[in-house]
mmCIF file of the N, C-alpha and C atoms, coordinates in Angstrom:
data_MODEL
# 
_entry.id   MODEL 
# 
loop_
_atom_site.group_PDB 
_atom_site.id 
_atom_site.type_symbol 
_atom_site.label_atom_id 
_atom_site.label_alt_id 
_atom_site.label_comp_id 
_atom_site.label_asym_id 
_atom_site.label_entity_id 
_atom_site.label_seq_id 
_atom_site.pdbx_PDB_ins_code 
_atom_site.Cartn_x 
_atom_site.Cartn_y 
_atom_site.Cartn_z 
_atom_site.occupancy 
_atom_site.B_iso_or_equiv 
_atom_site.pdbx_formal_charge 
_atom_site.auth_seq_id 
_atom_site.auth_comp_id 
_atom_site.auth_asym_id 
_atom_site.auth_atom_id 
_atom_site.pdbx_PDB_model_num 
ATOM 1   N N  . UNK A 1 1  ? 204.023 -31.840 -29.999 1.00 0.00 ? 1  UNK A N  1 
ATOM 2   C CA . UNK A 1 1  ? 202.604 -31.901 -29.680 1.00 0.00 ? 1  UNK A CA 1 
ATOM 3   C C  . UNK A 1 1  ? 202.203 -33.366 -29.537 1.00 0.00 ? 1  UNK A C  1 
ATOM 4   N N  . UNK A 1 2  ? 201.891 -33.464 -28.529 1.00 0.00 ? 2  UNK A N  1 
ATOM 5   C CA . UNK A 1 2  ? 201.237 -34.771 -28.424 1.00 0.00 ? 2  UNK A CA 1 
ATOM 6   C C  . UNK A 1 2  ? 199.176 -35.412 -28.899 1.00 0.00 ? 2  UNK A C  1 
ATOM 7   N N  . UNK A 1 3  ? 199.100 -36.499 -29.158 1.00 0.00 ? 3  UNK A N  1 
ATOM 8   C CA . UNK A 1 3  ? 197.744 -36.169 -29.628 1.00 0.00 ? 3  UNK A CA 1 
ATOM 9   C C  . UNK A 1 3  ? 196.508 -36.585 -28.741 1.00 0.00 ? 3  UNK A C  1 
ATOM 10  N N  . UNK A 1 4  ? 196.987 -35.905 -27.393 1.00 0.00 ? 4  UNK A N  1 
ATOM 11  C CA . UNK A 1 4  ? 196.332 -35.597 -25.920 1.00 0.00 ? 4  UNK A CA 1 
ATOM 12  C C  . UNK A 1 4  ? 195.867 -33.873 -26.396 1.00 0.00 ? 4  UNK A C  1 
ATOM 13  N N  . UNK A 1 5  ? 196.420 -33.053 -26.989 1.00 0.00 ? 5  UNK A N  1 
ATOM 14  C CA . UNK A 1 5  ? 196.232 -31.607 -27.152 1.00 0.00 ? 5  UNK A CA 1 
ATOM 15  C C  . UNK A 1 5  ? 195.340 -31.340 -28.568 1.00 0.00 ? 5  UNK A C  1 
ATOM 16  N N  . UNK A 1 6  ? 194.346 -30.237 -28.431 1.00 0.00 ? 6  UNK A N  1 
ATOM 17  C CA . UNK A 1 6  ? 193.792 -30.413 -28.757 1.00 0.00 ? 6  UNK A CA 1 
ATOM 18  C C  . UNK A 1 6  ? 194.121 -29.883 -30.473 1.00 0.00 ? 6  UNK A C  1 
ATOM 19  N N  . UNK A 1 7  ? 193.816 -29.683 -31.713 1.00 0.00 ? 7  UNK A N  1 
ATOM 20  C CA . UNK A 1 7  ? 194.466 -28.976 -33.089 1.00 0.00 ? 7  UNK A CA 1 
ATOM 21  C C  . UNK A 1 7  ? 193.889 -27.827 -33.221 1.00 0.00 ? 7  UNK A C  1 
ATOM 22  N N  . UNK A 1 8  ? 194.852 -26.545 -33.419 1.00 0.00 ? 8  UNK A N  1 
ATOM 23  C CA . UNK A 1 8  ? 194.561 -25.123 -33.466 1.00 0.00 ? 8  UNK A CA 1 
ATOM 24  C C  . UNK A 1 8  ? 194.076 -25.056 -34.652 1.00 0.00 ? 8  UNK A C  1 
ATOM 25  N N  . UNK A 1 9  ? 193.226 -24.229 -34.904 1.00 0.00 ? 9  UNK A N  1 
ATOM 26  C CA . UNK A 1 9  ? 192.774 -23.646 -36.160 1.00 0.00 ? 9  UNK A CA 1 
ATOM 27  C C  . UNK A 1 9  ? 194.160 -22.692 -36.565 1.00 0.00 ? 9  UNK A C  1 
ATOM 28  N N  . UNK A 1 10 ? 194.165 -22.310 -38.085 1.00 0.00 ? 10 UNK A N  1 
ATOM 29  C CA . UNK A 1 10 ? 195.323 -21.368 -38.667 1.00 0.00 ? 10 UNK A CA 1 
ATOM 30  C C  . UNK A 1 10 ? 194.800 -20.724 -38.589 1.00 0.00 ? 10 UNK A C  1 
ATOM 31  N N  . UNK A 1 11 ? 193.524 -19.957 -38.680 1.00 0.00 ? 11 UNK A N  1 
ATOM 32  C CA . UNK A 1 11 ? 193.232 -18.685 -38.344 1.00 0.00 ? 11 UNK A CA 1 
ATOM 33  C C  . UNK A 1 11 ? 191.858 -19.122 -37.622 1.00 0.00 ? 11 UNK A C  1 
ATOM 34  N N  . UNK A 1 12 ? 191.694 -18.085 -36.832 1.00 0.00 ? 12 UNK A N  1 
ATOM 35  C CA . UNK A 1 12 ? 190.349 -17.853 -35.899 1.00 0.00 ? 12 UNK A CA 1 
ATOM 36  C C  . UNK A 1 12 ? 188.895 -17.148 -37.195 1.00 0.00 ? 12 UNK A C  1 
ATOM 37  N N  . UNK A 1 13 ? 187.451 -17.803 -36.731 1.00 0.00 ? 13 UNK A N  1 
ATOM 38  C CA . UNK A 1 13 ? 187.115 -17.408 -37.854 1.00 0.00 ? 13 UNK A CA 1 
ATOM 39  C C  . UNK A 1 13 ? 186.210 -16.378 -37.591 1.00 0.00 ? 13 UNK A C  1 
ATOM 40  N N  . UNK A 1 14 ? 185.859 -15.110 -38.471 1.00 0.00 ? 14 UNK A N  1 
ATOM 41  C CA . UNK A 1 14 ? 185.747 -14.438 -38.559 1.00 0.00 ? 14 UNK A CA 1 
ATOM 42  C C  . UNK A 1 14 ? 184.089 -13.777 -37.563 1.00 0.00 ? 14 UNK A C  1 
ATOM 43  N N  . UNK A 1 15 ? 183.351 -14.817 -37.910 1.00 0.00 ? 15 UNK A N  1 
ATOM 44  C CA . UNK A 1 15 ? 181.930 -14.988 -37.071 1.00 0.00 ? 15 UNK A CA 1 
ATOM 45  C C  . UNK A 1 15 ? 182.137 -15.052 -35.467 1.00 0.00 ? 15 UNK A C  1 
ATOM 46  N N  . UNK A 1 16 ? 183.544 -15.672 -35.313 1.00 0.00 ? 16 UNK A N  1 
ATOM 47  C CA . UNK A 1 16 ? 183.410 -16.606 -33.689 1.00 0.00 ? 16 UNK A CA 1 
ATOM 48  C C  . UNK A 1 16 ? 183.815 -14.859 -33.218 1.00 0.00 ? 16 UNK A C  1 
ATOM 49  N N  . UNK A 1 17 ? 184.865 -14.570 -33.773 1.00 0.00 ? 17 UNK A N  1 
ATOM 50  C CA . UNK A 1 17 ? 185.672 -12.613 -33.059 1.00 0.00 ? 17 UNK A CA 1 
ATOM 51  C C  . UNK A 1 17 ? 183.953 -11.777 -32.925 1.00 0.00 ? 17 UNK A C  1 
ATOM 52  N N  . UNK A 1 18 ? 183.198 -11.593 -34.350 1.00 0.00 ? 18 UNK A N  1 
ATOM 53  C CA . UNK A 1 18 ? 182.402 -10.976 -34.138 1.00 0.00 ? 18 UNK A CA 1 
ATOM 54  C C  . UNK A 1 18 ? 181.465 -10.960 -32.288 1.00 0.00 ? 18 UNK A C  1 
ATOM 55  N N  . UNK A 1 19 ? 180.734 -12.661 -32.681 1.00 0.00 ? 19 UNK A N  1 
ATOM 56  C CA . UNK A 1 19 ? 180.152 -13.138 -31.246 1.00 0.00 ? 19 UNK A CA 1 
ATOM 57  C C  . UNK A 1 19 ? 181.044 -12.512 -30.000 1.00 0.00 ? 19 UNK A C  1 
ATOM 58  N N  . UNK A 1 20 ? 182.053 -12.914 -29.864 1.00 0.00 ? 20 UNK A N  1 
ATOM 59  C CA . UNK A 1 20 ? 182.436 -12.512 -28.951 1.00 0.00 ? 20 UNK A CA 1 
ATOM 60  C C  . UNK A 1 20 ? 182.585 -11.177 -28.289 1.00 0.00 ? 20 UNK A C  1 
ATOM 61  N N  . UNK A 1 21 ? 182.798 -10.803 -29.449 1.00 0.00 ? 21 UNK A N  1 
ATOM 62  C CA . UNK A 1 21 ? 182.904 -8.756  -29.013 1.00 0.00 ? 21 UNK A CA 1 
ATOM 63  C C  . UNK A 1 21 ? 181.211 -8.610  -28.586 1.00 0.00 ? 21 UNK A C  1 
ATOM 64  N N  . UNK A 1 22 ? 180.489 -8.575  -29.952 1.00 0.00 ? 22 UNK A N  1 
ATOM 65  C CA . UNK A 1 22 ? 179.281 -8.603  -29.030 1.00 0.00 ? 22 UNK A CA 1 
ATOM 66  C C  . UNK A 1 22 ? 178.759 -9.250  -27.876 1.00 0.00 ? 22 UNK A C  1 
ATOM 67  N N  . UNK A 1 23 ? 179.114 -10.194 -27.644 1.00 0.00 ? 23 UNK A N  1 
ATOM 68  C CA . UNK A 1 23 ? 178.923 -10.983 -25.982 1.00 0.00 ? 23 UNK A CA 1 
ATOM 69  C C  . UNK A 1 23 ? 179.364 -9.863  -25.022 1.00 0.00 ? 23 UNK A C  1 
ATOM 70  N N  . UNK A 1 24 ? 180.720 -9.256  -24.918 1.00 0.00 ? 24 UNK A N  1 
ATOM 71  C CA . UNK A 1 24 ? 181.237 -8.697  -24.408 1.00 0.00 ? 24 UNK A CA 1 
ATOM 72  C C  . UNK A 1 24 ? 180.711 -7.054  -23.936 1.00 0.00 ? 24 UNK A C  1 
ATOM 73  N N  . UNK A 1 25 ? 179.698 -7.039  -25.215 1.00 0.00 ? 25 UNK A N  1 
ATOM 74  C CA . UNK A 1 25 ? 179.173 -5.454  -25.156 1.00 0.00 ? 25 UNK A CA 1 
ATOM 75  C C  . UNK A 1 25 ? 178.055 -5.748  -23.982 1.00 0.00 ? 25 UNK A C  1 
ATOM 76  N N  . UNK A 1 26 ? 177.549 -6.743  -24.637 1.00 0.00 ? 26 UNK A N  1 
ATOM 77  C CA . UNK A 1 26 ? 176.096 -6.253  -24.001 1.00 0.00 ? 26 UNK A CA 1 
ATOM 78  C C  . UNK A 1 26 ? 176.752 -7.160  -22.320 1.00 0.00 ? 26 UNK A C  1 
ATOM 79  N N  . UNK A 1 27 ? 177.679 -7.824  -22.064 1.00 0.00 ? 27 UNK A N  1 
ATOM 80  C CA . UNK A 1 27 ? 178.095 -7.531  -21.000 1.00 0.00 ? 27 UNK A CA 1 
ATOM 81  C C  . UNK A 1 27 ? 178.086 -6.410  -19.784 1.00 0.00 ? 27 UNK A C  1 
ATOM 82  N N  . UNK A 1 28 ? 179.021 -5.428  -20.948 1.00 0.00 ? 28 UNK A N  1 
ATOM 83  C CA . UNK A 1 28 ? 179.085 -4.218  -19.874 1.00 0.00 ? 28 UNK A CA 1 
ATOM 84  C C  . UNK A 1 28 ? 177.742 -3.345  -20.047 1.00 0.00 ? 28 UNK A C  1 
ATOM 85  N N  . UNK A 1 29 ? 176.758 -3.419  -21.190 1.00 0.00 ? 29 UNK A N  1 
ATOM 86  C CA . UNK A 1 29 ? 175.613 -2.866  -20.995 1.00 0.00 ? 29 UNK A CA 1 
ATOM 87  C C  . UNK A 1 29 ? 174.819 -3.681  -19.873 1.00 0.00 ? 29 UNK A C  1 
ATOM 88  N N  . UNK A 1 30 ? 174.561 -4.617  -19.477 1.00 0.00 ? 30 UNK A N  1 
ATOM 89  C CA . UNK A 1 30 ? 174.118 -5.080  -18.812 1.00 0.00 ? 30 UNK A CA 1 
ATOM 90  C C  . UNK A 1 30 ? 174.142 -4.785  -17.371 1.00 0.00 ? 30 UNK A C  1 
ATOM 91  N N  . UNK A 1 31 ? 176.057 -4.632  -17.347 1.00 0.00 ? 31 UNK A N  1 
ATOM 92  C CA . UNK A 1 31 ? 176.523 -4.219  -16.038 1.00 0.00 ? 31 UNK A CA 1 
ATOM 93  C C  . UNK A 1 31 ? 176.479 -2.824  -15.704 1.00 0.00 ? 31 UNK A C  1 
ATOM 94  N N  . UNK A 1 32 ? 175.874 -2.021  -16.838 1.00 0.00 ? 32 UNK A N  1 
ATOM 95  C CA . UNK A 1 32 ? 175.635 -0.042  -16.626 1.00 0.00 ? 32 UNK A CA 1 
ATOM 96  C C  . UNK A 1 32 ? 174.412 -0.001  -15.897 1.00 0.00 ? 32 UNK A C  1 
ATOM 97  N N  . UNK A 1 33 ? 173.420 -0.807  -16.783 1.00 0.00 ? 33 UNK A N  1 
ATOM 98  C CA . UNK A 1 33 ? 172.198 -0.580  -16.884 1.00 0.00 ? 33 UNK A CA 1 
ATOM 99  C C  . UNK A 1 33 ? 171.268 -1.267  -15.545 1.00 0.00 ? 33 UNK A C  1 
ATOM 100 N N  . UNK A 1 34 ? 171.995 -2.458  -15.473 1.00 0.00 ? 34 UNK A N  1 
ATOM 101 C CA . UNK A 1 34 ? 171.389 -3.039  -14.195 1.00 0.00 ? 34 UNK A CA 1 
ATOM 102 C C  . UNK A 1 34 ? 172.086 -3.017  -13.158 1.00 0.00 ? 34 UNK A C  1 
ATOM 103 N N  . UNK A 1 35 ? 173.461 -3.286  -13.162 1.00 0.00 ? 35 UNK A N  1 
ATOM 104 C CA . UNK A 1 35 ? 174.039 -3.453  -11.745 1.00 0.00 ? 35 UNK A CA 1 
ATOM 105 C C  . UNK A 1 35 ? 173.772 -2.533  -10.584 1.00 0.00 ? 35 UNK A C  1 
ATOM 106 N N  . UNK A 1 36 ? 173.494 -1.080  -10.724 1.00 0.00 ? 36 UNK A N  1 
ATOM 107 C CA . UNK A 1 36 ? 172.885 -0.108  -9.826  1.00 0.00 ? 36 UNK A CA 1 
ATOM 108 C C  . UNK A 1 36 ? 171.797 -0.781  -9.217  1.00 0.00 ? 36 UNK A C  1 
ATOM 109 N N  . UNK A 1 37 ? 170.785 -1.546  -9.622  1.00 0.00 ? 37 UNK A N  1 
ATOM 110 C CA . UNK A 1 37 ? 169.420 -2.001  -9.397  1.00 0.00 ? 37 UNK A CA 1 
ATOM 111 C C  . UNK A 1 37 ? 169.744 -3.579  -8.765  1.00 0.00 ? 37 UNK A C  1 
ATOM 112 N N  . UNK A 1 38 ? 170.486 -3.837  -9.041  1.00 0.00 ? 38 UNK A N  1 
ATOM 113 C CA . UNK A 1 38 ? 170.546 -5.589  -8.080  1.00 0.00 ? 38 UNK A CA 1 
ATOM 114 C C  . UNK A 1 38 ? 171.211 -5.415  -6.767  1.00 0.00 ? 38 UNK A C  1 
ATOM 115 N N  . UNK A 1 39 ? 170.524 -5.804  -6.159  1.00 0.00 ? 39 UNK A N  1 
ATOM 116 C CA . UNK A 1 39 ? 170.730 -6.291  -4.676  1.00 0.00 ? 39 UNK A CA 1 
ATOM 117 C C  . UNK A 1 39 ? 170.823 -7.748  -4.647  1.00 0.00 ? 39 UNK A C  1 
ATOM 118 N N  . UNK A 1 40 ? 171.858 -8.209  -3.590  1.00 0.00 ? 40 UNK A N  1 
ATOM 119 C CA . UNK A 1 40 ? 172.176 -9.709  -2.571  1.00 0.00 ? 40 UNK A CA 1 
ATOM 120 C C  . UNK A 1 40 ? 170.556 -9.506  -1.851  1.00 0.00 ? 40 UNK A C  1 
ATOM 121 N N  . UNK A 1 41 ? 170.530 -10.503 -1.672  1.00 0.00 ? 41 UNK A N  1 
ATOM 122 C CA . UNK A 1 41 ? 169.250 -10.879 -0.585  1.00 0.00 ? 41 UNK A CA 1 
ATOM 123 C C  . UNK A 1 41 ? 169.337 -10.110 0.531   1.00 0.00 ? 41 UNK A C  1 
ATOM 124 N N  . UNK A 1 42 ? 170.639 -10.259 1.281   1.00 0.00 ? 42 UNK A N  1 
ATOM 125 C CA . UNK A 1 42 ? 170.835 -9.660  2.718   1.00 0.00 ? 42 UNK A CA 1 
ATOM 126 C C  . UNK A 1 42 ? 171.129 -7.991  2.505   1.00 0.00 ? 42 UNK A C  1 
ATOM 127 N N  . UNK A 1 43 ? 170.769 -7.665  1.375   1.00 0.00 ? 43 UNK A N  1 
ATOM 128 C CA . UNK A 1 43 ? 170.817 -5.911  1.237   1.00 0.00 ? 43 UNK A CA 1 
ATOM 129 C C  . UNK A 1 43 ? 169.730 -5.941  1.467   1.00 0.00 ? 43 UNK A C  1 
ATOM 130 N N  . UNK A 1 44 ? 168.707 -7.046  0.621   1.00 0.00 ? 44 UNK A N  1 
ATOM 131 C CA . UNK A 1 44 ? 166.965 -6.179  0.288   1.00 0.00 ? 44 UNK A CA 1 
ATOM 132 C C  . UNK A 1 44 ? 166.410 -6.799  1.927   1.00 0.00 ? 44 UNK A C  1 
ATOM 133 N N  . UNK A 1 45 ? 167.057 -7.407  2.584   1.00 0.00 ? 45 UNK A N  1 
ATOM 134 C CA . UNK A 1 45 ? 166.542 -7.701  4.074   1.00 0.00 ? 45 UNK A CA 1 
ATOM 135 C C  . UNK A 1 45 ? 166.648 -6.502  4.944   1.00 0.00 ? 45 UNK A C  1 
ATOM 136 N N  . UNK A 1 46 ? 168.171 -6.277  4.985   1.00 0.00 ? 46 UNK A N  1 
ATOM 137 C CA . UNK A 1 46 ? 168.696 -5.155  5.534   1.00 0.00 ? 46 UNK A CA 1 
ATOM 138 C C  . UNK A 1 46 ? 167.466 -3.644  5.319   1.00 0.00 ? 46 UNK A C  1 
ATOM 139 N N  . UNK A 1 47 ? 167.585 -3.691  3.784   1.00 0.00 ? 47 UNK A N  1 
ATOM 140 C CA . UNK A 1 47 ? 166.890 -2.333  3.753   1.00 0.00 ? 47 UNK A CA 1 
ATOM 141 C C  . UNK A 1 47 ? 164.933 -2.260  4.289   1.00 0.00 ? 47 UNK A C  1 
ATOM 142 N N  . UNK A 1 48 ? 164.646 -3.378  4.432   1.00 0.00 ? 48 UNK A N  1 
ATOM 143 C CA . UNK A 1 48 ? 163.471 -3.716  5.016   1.00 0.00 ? 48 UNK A CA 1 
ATOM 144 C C  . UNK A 1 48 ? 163.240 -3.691  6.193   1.00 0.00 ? 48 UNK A C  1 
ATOM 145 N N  . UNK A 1 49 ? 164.098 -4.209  7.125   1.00 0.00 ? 49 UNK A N  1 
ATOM 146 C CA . UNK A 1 49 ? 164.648 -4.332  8.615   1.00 0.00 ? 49 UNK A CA 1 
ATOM 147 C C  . UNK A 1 49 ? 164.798 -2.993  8.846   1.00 0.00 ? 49 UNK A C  1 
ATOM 148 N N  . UNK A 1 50 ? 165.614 -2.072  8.165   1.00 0.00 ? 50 UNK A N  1 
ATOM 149 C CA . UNK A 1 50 ? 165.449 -0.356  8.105   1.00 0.00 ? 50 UNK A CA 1 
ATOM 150 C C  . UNK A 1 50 ? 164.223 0.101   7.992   1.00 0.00 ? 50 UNK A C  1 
ATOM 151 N N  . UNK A 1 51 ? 163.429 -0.323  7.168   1.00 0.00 ? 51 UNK A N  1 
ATOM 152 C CA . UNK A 1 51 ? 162.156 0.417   6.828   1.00 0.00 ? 51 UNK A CA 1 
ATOM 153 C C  . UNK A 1 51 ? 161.109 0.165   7.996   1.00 0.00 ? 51 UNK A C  1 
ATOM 154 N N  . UNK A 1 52 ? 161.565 -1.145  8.435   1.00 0.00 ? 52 UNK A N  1 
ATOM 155 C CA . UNK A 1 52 ? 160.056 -1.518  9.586   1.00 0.00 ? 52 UNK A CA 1 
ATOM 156 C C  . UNK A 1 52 ? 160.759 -0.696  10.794  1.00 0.00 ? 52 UNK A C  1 
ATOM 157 N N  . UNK A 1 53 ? 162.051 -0.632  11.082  1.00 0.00 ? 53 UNK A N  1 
ATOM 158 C CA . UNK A 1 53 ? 162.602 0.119   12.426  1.00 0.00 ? 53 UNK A CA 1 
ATOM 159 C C  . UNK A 1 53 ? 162.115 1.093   12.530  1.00 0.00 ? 53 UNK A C  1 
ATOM 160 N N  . UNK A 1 54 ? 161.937 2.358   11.115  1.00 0.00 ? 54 UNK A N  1 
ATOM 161 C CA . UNK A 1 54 ? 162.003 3.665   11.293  1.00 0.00 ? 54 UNK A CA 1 
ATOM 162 C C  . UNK A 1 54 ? 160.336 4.264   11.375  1.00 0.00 ? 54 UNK A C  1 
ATOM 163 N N  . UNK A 1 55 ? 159.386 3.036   10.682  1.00 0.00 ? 55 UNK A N  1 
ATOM 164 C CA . UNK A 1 55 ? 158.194 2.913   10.807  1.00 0.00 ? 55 UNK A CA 1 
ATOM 165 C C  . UNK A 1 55 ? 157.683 2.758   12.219  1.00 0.00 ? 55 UNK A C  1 
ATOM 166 N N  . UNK A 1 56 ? 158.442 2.023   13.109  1.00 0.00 ? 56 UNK A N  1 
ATOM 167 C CA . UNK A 1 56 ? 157.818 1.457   14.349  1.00 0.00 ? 56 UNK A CA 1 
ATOM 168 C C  . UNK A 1 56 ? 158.396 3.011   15.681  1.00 0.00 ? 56 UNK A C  1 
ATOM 169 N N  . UNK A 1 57 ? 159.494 3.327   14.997  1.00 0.00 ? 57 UNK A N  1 
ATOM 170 C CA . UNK A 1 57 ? 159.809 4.277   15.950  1.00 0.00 ? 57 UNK A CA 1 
ATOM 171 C C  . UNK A 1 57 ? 158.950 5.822   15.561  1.00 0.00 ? 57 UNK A C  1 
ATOM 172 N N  . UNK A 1 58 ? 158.603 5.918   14.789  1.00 0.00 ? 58 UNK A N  1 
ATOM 173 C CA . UNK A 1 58 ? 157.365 7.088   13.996  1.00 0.00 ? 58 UNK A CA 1 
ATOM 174 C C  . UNK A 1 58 ? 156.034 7.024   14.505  1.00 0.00 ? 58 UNK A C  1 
ATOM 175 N N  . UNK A 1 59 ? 155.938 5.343   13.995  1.00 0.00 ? 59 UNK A N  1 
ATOM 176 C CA . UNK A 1 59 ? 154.547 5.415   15.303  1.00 0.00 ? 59 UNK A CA 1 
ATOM 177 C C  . UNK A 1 59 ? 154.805 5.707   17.089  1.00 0.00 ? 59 UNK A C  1 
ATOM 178 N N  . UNK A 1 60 ? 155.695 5.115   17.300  1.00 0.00 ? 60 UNK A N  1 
ATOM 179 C CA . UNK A 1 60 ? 155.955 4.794   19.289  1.00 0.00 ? 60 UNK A CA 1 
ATOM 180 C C  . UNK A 1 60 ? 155.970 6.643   19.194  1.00 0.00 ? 60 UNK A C  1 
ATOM 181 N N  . UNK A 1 61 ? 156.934 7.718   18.228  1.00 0.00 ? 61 UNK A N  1 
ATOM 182 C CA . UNK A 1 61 ? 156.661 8.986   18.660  1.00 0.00 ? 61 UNK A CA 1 
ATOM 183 C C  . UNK A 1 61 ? 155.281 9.861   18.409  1.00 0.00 ? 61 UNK A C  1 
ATOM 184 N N  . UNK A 1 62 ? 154.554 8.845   17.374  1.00 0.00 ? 62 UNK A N  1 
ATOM 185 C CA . UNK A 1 62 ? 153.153 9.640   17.530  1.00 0.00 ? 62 UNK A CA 1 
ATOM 186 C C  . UNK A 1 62 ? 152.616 9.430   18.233  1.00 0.00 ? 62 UNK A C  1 
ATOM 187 N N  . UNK A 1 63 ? 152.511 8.227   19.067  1.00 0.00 ? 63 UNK A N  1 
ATOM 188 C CA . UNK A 1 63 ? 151.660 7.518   20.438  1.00 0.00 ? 63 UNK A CA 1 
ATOM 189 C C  . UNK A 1 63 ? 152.231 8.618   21.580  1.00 0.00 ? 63 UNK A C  1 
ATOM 190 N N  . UNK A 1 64 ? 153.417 8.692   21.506  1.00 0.00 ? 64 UNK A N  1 
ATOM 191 C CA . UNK A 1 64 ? 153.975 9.649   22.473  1.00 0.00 ? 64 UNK A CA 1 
ATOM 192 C C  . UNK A 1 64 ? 153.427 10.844  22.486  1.00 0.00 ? 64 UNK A C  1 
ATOM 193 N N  . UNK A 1 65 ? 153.650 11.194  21.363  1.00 0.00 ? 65 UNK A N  1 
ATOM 194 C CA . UNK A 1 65 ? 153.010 12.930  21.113  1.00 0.00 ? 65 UNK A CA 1 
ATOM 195 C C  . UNK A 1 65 ? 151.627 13.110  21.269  1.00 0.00 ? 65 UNK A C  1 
ATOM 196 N N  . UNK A 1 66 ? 150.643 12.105  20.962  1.00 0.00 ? 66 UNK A N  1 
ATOM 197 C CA . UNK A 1 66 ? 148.806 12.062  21.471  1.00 0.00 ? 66 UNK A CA 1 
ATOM 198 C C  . UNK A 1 66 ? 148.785 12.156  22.954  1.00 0.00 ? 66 UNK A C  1 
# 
């Protein structure tokens, strides 16, 4: 070992395992609970760009149909 590396602990301590598992939970709770609900930008564009298309072609067929 050179003293460029850094010194291991003999044992890992008991608080740091806890944190971590819990970090880890509410991880994947996070990823149950929200990931269904987040959108990229270019989804919530996309699905807008959908919404004004199907709006504009609803009206052009009610103008049609009067």
């Amino acid at each position: 070992m050179s003293s460029a590396e850094p010194v291991r602990p003999a044992t890992p301590a008991a608080r740091e395992v806890k944190a971590s598992v819990l970090a880890a939970f509410q991880l994947v709770e996070d990823a149950r609970y929200l990931g269904s609900e987040r959108r990229t930008q270019r989804q919530r564009v996309r699905v807008h760009t959908e919404r004004t298309v199907a709006y504009r072609r609803l009206a052009r067929d009610l103008r049609a149909a009067s």
